[in-house]
C-alpha positions in Angstrom: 87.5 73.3 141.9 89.2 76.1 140.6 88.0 78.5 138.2 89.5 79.1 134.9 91.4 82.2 134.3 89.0 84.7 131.9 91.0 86.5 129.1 89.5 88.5 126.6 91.7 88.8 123.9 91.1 91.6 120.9 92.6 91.2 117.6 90.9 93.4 115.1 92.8 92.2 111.7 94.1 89.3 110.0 97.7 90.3 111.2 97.0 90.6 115.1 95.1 87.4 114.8 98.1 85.6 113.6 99.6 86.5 117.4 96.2 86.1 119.0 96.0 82.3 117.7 99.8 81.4 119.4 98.5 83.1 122.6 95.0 81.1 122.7 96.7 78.1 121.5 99.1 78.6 125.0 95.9 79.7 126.8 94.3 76.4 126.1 93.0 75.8 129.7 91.8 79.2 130.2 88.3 80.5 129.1 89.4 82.8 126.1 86.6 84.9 124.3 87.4 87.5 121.4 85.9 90.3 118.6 85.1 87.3 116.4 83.1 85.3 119.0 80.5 88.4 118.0 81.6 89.9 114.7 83.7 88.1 111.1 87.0 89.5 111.3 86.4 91.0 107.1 83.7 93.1 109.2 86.6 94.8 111.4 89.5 94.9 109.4 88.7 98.7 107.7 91.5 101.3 107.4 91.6 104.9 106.6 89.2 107.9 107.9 86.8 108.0 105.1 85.8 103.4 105.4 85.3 103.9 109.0 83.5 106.4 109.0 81.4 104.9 106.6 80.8 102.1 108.6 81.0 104.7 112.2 77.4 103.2 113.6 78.6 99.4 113.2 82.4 100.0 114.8 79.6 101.9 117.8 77.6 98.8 118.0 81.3 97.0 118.3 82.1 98.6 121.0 78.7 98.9 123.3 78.9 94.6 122.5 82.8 94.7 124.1 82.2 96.7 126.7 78.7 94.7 127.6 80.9 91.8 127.8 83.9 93.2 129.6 81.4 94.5 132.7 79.0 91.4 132.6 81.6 88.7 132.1 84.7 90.3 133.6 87.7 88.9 132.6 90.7 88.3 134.5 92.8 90.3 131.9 91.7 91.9 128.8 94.8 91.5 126.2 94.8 93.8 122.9 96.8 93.3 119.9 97.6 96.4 117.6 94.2 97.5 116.2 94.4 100.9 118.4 91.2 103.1 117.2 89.4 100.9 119.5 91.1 98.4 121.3 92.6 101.2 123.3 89.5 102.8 123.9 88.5 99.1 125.5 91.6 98.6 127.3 91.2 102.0 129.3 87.3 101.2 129.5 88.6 97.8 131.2 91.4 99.4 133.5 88.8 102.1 134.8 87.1 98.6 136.1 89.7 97.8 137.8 90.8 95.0 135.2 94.6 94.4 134.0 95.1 95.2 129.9 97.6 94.1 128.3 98.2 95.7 124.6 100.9 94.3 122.5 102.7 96.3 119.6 103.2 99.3 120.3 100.7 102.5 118.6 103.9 104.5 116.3 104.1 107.8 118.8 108.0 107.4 117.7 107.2 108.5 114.3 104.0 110.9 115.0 101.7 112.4 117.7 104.0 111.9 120.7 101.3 113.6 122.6 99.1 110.6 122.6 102.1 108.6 125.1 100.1 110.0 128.2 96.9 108.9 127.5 98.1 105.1 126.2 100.3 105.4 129.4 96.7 105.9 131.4 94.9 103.0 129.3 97.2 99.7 129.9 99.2 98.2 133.0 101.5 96.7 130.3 102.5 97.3 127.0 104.3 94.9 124.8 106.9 96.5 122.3 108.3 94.7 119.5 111.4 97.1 118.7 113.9 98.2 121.3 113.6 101.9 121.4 109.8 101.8 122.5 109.8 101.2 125.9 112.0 104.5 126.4 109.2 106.2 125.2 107.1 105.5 128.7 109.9 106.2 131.0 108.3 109.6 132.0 104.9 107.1 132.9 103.5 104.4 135.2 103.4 102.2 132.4 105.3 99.2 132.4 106.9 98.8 129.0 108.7 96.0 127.8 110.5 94.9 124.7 109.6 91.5 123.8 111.6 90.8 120.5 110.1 90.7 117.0 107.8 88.0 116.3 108.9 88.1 112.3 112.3 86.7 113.5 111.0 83.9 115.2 108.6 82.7 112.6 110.9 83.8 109.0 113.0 80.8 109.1 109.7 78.6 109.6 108.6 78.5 106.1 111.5 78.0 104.1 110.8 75.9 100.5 112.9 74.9 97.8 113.7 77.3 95.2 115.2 76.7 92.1 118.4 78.7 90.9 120.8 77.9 88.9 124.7 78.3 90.3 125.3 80.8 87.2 121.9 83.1 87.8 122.0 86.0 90.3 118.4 87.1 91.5 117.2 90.6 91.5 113.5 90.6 93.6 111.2 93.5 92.4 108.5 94.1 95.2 106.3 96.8 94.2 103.9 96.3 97.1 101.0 94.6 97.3 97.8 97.2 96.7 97.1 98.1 93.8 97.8 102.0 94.0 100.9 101.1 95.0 101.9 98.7 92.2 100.9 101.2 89.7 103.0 104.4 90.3 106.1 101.7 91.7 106.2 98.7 89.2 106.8 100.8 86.3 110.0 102.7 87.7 111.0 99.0 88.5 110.8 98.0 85.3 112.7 100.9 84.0 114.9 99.6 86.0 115.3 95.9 84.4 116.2 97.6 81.2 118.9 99.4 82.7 120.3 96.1 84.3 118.7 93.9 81.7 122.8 93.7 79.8 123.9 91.5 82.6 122.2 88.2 81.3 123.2 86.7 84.7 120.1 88.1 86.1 117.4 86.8 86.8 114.6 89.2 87.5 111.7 88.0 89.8 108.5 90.1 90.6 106.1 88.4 93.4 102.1 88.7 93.6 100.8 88.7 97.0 97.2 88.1 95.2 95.4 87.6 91.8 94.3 90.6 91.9 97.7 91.8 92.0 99.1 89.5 89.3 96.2 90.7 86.9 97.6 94.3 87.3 101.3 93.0 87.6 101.0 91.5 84.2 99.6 94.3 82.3 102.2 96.9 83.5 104.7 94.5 82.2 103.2 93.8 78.9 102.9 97.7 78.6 106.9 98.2 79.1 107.8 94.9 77.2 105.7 95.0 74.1 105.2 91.5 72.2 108.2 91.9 69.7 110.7 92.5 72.9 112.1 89.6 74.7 110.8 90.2 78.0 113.1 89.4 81.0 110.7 89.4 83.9 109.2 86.5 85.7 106.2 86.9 87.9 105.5 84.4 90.7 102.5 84.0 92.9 103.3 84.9 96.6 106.6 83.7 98.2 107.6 86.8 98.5 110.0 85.9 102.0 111.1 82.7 100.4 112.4 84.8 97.3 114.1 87.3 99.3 115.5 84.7 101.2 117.4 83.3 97.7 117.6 86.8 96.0 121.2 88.3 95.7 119.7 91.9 95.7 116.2 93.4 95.7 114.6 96.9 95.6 111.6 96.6 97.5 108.9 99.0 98.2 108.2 100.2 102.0 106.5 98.1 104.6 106.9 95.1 106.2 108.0 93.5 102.9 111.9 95.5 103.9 111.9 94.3 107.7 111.7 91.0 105.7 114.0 91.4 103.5 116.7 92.6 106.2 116.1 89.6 108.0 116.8 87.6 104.6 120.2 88.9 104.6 119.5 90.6 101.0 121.0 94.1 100.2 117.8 96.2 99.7 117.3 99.5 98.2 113.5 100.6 99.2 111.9 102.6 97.4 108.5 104.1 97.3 106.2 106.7 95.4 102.7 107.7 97.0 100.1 110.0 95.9 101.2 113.7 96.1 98.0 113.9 98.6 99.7 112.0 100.8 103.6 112.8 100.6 102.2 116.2 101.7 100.2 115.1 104.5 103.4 112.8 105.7 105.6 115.8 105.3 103.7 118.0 107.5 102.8 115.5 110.1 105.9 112.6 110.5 108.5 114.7 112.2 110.4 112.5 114.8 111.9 110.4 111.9 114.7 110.4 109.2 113.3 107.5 107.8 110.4 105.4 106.7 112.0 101.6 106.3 111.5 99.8 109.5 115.1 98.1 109.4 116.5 102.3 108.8 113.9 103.6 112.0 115.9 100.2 114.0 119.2 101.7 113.2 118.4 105.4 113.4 116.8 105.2 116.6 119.5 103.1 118.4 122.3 105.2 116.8 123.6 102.9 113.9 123.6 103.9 110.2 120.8 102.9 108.3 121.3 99.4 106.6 119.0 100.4 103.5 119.2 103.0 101.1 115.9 104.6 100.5 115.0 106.0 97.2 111.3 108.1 98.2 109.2 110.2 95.6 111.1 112.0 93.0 114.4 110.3 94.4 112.9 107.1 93.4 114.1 106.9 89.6 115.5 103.7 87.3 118.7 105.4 86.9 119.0 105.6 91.0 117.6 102.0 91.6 119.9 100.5 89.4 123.4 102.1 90.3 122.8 100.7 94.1 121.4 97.2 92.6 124.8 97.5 90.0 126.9 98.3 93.2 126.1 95.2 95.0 126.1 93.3 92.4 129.4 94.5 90.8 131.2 94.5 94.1 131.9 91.1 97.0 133.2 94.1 99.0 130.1 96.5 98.8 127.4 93.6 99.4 129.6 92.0 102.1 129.5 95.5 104.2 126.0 95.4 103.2 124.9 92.3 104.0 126.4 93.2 108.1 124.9 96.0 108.4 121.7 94.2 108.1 122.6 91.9 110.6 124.0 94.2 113.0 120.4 95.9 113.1 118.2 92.6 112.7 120.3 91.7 115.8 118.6 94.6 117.6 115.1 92.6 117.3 115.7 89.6 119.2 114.9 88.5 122.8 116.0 85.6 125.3 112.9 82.9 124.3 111.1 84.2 121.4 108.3 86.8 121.6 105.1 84.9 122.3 107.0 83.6 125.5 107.6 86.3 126.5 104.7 87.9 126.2 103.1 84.9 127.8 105.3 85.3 130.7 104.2 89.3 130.9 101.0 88.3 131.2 100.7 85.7 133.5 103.0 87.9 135.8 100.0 90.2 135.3 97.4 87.5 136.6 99.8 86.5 139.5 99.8 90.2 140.4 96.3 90.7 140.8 95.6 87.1 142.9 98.2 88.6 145.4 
């Protein structure tokens, strides 16, 4: 009887796990173990310097448990999704064994420390890319590279609901991000914003909260900008951020994943985005290898097409800025059309032959077939 194929597969945060359950689910009849056979995912899921190295002497035990198991149980492949600080420290451990490692999304060298690509290069025998221009990062290396399409465009048309417009309302989504730093020095501009669009009584203007948390804050900032006596335009919804996107006519949306999302919705986005001056200093001195900081506008810029969204970053990012690009779109079938393809010429950029967990299932087993032979 044959044994079953051994994969250890490391997914650190809620995010990679959402990949990590499609691959185990296709994995079925191999022996799968992961981090949270040991430790909760709540446990692993810290960012920033200062949490983990609160927490430096657990994230050790971590990694003396993983590498216990990697030499004692030794897996056929060890496959790592995102979660670099350590999976990549694992995956070289495993490859110095003589194991195959597999990591999937690629660590963001394109926008900072380039001179990490040897050492990733050294840790994997394949890494999985979700955008196109990562792979030509590698070229110089051993590494085999591949782009496997974006795993948002295969699952954003999976969880479409009904959402109720009227034919005579246009929709203006407000995404000020989901923490709550961020929804403090963002959702007031935002609202600054309303008032200046707030004439048009077309609009309809729709703020989502990815938690309660958020709501809470959500609804205090706009209590503070529409006092009591004032007739208050704005509607606050809990989550369905994607599903409003996909029925908004325009949207100003704050950096992250939330604008990948909205390019694939098809919805002429300005993003915009204020940080602590800490930070915008640290980013200035350090991100050098991009124009940009919207994903959709990094797609474009890297493969030589103009950037689809207009950012608005810092002191650029005013009410009276926001709302002339919102007005333009919203005053002009011309202006939104062109804006509307240049999304999906560079959303086009992101999509593979087969969807992205096939293909990285296919990359891997090609991995296993390579070490039987």
């Amino acid at each position: 009887m044959c044994e079953k194929t051994k994969i250890l597969l490391l997914a650190g945060e809620d995010s990679g796990l959402i990949y990590a359950n499609l691959l185990r689910e296709r994995f079925s009849n191999s022996e799968v173990k992961t981090y949270q056979d040991y430790f909760p995912t709540s446990s692993l899921a810290v960012m920033g310097f200062i949490p983990v190295l609160k927490k430096l002497f657990f994230f050790l035990k971590v990694a003396r448990t993983m590498k216990a198991l990697i030499r004692e149980w030794k897996p056929d492949v060890v496959v790592t999704i995102d979660y670099p600080g350590l999976n990549l420290k694992l995956a070289s451990y495993a490859k110095k064994l003589d194991i195959p490692t597999v990591h999937i999304v690629c660590p963001q060298v394109w926008a900072w420390h380039k001179n990490r690509i040897p050492k990733i290069a050294a840790s994997l025998s394949k890494l999985l890319c979700f955008f196109p221009f990562e792979p030509g990062l590698f070229e110089k290396t051993s590494l085999d590279a591949k782009f496997i399409g974006h795993p948002l465009v295969d699952t954003f048309d999976n969880d479409k609901k009904a959402f109720y417009k009227d034919e005579s309302e246009r929709i203006v989504a407000m995404l000020p991000g989901s923490r709550l730093g961020e929804i403090n020095r963002i959702l007031p501009r935002l609202l600054e914003t309303v008032k200046l669009l707030s004439d048009d009584k077309s609009l309809r203007f729709i703020v989502p909260a990815a938690t309660h948390r958020a709501r809470v804050q959500i609804e205090e900032i706009v209590k503070s900008a529409f006092p009591k006596d004032e007739n208050c335009p704005v509607e606050i919804q809990d989550g369905e951020a994607r599903n409003l996107l996909r029925n908004a006519d325009v949207a100003a949306v704050a950096s992250g994943t939330a604008t990948l999302e909205a390019a694939l919705a098809k919805c002429p986005t300005v993003l915009v985005y204020a940080a602590s001056p800490a930070l915008v200093w640290f980013a200035r001195r350090v991100i050098k290898d991009i124009k940009h900081i919207g994903l959709a506008n990094i797609i474009a810029e890297k493969t030589s097409l103009p950037p689809p969204m207009p950012e608005l970053i810092q002191e650029d990012f005013t009410p009276k800025a926001t709302s002339s690009i919102l007005r333009k779109w919203l005053d002009s079938t011309e202006e939104r059309a062109r804006a509307i393809d240049a999304l999906n010429v560079v959303t086009s950029k992101l999509k593979t032959d087969g969807g992205t967990i096939n293909r990285a299932i296919a990359e891997i087993n090609q991995l296993l077939k390579e070490k039987e032979v």
